[in-house]
N, C-alpha and C positions, 0 to 999 in steps of 0.2 A: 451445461457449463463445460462437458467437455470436450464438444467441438470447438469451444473457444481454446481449448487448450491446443488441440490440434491444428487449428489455425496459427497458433502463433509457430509450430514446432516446424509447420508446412512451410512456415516463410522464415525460420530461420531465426527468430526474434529469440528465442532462449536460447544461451552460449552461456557454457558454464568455463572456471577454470581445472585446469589439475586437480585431481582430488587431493594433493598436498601442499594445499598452499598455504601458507602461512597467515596465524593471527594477526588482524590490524594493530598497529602500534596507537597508545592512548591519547597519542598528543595528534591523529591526523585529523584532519578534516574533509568531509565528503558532502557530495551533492548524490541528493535522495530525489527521487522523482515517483511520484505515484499517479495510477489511474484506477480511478475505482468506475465501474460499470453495472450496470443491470441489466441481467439475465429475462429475458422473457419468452424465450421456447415454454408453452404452456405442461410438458410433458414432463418436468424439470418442478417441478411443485416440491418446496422444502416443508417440512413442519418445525424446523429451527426455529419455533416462535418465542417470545419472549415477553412477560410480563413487566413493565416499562417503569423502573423505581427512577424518576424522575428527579428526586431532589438527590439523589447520589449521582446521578448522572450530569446534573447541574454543577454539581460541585468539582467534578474531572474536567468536564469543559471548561470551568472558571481559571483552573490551574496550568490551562496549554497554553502556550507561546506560538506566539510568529515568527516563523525564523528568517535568516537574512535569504535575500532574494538567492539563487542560483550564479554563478558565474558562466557555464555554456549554455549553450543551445536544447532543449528539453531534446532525448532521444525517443522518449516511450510518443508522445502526444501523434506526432506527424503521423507515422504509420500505423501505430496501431487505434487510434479515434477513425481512420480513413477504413481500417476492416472492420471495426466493429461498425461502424456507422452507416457502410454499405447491404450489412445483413442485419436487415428489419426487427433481428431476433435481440439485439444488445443494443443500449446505448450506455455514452458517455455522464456518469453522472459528477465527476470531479478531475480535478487535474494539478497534481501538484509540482512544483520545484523547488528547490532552498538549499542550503548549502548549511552544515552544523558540524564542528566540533564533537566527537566523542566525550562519553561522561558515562560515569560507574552508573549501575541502576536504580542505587540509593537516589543519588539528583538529576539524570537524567531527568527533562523535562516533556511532557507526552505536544505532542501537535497537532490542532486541531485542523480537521481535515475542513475544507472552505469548498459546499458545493453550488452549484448555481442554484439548485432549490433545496433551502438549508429545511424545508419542510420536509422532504424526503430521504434524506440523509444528513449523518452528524455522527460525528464519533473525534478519536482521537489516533495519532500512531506516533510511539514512542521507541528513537533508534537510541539502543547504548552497548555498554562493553560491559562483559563478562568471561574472562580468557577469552571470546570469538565476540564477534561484532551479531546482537541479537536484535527482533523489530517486535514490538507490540503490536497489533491491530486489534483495535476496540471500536466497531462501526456497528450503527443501527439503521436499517431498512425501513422506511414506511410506505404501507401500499394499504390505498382506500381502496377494496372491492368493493361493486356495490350491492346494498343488503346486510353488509355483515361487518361497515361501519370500517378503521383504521387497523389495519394487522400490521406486528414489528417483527422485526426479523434482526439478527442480531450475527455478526463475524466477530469473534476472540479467539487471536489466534495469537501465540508466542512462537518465533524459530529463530533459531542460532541462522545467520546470512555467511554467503562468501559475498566479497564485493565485487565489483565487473560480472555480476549476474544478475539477470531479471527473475525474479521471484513470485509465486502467483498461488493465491490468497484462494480458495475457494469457497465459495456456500450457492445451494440449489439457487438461491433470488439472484445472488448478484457473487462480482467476482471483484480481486484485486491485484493490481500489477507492479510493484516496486524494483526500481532499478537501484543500487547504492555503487556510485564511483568514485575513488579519493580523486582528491586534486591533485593537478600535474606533481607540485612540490611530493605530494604523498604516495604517489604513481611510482617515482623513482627508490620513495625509499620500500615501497614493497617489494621491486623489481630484486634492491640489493639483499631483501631477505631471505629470496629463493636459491 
């Protein structure tokens, strides 16, 4: 997993801002883009395995929304689906974009992540404000070896975000890539906070 990281660092894809940039204001709104992938350099074997409580997990997925479509152009999908997709070792398992409002964490609503085979992946990501702009990821792996029947593998991960940065999720199976950018309106009012 972390050649995939060096890959993105090689091409430039992670661009952070100032280390003093200022807290998101609660009224903005941003477009979130994720890409989640699978790891399969066989040499990268995680034991993050996970005994699969199914009816609680039914019931987070029951509670995620769809949120409104995106209004640009996805920046993560083009370039980096075209590197991982070139080296044998990673593929693409999901692809997101949508555009949400901030919300405390109290109601902050989680999002359920939509993969082309919702067999092998399913989970949720929940962006909200807490003084800084924070992202839940709650995602489950499934990989049938054969012999040894359906393994789960599981990413929970909580981090405080800057926005205008790509962010990147790691676990031995597979990995995850989240971009958070306000909207132009909310662009300017960050610019005025610096």
């Amino acid at each position: 997993m972390r050649i995939a990281i060096l890959l993105l660092f090689g091409f430039g894809l992670l661009n952070t801002l100032p280390a003093g940039a200022a807290p998101a204001d609660k009224e903005s709104t941003y477009e979130i883009e994720v890409v989640v992938f699978e790891n399969r350099l066989p040499e990268l074997t995680g034991d993050e395995m996970l005994t699969w409580d199914a009816e609680r997990r039914a019931k987070k997925l029951e509670n995620a929304v769809t949120p409104e479509a995106a209004v640009s152009a996805p920046y993560l999908r083009p370039t980096i689906t075209s590197l991982l997709n070139q080296d044998g070792h990673y593929r693409v398992l999901a692809h997101q974009h949508w555009k949400q409002t901030i919300d405390a964490r109290t109601v902050a609503r989680p999002v359920r992540v939509v993969a082309a085979n919702p067999a092998e992946l399913e989970g949720t990501i929940r962006f909200y404000m807490s003084r800084h702009l924070h992202l839940d990821v709650d995602l489950l792996l499934r990989e049938t070896a054969p012999g040894s029947g359906v393994k789960v593998y599981r990413l929970a991960e909580q981090r405080k975000l800057k926005s205008q940065e790509t962010h990147y999720f790691d676990h031995p199976k597979f990995g995850v890539l989240v971009r958070v950018m306000p909207l132009e309106k909310d662009k300017e009012k960050e610019k005025l906070k610096n």
